[in-house]
C-alpha positions as CSV (number, residue, x, y, z in Angstrom):
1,X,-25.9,-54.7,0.6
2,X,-25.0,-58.1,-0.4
3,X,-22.4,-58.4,-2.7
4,X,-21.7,-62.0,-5.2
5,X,-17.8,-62.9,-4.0
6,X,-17.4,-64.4,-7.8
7,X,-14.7,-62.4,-9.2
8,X,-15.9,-62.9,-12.7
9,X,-18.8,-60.2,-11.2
10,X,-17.8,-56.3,-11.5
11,X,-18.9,-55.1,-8.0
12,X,-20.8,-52.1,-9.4
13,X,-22.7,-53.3,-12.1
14,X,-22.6,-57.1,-11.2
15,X,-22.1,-58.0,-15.1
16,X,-18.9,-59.9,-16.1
17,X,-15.3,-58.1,-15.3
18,X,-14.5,-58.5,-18.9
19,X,-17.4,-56.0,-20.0
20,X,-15.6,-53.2,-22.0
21,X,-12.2,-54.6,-22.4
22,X,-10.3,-54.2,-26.0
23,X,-8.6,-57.4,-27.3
24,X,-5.4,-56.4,-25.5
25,X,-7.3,-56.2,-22.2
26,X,-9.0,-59.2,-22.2
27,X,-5.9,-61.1,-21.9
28,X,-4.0,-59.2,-19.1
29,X,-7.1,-58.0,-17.3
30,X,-7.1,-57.8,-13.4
31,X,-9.4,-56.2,-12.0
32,X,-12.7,-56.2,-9.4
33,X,-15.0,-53.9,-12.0
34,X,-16.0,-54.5,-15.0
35,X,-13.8,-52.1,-17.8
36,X,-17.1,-49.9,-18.3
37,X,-16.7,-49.1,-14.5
38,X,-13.5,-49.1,-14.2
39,X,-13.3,-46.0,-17.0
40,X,-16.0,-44.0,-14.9
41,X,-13.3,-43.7,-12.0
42,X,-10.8,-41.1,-13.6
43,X,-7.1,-41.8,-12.6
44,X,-4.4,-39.0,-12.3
45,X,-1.7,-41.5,-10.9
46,X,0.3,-38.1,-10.2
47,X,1.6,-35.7,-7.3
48,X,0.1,-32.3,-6.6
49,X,0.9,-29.3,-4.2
50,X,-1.5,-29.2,-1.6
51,X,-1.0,-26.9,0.9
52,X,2.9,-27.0,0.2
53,X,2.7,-31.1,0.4
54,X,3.2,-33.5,-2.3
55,X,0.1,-35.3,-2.5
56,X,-0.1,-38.2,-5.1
57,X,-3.5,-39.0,-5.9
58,X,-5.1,-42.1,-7.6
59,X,-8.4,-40.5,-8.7
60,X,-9.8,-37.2,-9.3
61,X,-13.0,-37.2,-6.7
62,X,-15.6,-36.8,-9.3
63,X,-19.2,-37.8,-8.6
64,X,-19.3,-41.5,-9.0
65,X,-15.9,-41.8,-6.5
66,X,-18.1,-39.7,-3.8
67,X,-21.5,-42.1,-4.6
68,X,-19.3,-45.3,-4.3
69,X,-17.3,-44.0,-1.3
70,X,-20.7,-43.2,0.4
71,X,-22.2,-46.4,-0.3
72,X,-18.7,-48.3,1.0
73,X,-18.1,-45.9,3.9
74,X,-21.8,-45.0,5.3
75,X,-23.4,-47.7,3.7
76,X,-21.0,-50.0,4.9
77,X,-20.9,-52.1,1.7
78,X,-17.5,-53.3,2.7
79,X,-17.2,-55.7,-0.4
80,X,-17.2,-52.2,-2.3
81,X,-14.2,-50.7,-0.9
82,X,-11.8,-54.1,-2.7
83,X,-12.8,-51.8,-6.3
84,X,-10.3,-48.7,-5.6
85,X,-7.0,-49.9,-5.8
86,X,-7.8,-53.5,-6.3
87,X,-5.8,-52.4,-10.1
88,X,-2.9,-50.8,-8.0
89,X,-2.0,-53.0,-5.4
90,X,1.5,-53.7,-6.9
91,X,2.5,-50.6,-7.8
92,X,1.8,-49.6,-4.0
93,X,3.4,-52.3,-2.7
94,X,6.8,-51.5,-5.1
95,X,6.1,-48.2,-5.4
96,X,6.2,-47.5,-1.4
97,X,8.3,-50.6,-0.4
98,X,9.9,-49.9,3.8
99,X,7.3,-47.6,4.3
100,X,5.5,-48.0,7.1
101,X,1.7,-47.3,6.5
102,X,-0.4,-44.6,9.0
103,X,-3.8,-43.2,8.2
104,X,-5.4,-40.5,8.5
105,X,-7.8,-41.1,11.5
106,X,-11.9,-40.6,11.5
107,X,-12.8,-39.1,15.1
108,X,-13.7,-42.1,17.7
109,X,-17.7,-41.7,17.6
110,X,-17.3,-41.8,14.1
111,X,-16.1,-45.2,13.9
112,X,-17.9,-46.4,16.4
113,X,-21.1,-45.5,14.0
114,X,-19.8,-47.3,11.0
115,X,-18.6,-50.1,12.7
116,X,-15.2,-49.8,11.0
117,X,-12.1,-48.3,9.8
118,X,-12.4,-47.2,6.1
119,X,-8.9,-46.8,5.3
120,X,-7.8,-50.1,7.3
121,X,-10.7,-51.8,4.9
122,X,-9.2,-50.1,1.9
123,X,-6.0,-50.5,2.6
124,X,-5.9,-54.4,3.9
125,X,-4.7,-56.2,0.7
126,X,-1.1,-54.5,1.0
127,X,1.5,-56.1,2.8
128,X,3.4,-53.0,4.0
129,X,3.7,-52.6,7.8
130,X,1.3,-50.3,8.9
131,X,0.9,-48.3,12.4
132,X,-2.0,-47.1,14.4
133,X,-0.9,-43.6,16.2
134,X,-3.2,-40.8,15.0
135,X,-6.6,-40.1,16.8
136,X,-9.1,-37.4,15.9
137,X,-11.7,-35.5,18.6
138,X,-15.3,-35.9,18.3
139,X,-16.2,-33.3,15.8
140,X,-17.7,-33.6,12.2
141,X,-15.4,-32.2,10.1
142,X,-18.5,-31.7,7.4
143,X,-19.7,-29.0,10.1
144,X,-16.9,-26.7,10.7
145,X,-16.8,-23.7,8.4
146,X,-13.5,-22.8,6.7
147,X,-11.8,-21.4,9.5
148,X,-12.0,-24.1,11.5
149,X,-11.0,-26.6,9.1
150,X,-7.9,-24.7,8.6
151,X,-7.5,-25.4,12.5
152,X,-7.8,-28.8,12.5
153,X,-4.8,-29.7,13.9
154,X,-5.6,-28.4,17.4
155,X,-8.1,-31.6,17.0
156,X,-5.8,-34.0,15.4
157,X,-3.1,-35.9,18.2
158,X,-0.3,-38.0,18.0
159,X,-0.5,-40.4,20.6
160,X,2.6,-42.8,20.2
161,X,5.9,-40.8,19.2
162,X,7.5,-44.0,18.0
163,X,6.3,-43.5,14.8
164,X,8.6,-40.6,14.5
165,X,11.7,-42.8,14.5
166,X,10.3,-44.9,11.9
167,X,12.4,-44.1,8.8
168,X,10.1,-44.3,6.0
169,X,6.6,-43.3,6.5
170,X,3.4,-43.0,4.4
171,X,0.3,-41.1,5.2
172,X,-3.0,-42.6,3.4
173,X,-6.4,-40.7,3.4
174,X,-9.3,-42.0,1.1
175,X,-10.5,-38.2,0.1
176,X,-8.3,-34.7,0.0
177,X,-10.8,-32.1,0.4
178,X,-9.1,-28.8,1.7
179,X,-6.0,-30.9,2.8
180,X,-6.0,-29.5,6.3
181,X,-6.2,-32.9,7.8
182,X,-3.1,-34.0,6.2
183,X,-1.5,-31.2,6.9
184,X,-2.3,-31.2,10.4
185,X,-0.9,-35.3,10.5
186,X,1.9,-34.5,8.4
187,X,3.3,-32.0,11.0
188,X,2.5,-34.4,13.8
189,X,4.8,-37.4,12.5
190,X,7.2,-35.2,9.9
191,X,11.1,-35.0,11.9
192,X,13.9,-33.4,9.7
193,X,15.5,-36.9,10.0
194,X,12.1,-38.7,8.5
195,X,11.0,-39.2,5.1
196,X,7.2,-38.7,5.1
197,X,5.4,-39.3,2.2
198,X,1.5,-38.8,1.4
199,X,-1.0,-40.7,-1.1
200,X,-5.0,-40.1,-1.1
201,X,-7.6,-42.5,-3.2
202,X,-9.6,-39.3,-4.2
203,X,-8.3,-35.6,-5.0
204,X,-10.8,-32.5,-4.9
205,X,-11.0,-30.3,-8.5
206,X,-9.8,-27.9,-6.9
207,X,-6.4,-28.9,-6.0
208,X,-5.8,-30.1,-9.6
209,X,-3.9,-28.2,-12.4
């Protein structure tokens, strides 16, 4: 889908960014989405335990984060992708400053489908060094039941160790689900001498609190 590059245009609705705003927002206003759209994403901005982790989580994955994921992941509507943390690009940037950036990986066929790398799309306004080291098997993860999500590591890898020495590291996925993926990347980088930290766009109900 073709999207206008004006940034006066929310990327949803395609009306002006300014839609919504109070007085006080339409001076300091920022932003890629209009403020009616931008109030449809909830935010949490906040840890959580996941699996024993610390997970900080931007949104809660309600039903308008999984349509606008879909359209920006399967539907490819790249342009779409700028509207999650388009608002929180500074605070990432302060926020995790040293850290090196590593993603969760989509299997190879995967990407090969879309055409792209989602969280490298997501992620490509922030400056932080960033590190390609985790790959995935072929499987679709939507497939497995629940006990072999919970054994997704034995299809997760860690092909360059180097990342291990690194630090300061921070582990990005776009949507927590059961957390088993991050969990199973987590293990793969985390040294006792490392600090690993991990941040996901979208968090499932059922993790929060």
């Amino acid at each position: 889908m073709h999207r206008s590059t004006n940034t006066g245009e929310c990327l949803v609705c395609f009306k002006s960014v300014l839609n919504g705003l109070n007085l006080f927002e339409l001076i300091v206003y920022d932003d890629v989405l209009c403020g009616y759209c931008r109030k449809q994403l909830v935010q949490l901005n906040q840890s959580y335990d996941v699996n024993g982790l610390s997970v900080y989580a931007f949104y809660r994955y309600n039903k308008v984060l999984e349509k606008w994921m879909y359209q920006f992941k399967e539907n490819k509507d790249e342009t779409l992708g700028k509207c999650f943390i388009y608002n929180l690009k500074r605070w990432i940037e302060w926020e995790y400053r040293g850290y090196v950036l590593v993603f969760v990986p989509s299997s190879i066929e995967k990407t090969r489908e879309r055409g792209f790398l989602p969280l490298s799309s997501l992620f490509s306004s922030i400056t932080l060094d960033r590190r390609d080291c985790l790959v995935k098997d072929n499987i679709k993860q939507s497939k497995l039941n629940r006990m072999e999500r919970s054994e997704i590591q034995s299809y997760i890898h860690l092909y360059d160790e180097s990342i291990r020495l690194c630090p300061k590291v921070l582990l990005v996925d776009d949507v927590c689900t059961t957390g088993a993926s991050l969990k199973a990347c987590y293990d793969l980088i985390k040294t006792k001498d490392n600090l690993v930290k991990i941040c996901v766009i979208g968090l499932n109900e059922s993790w929060i609190r």
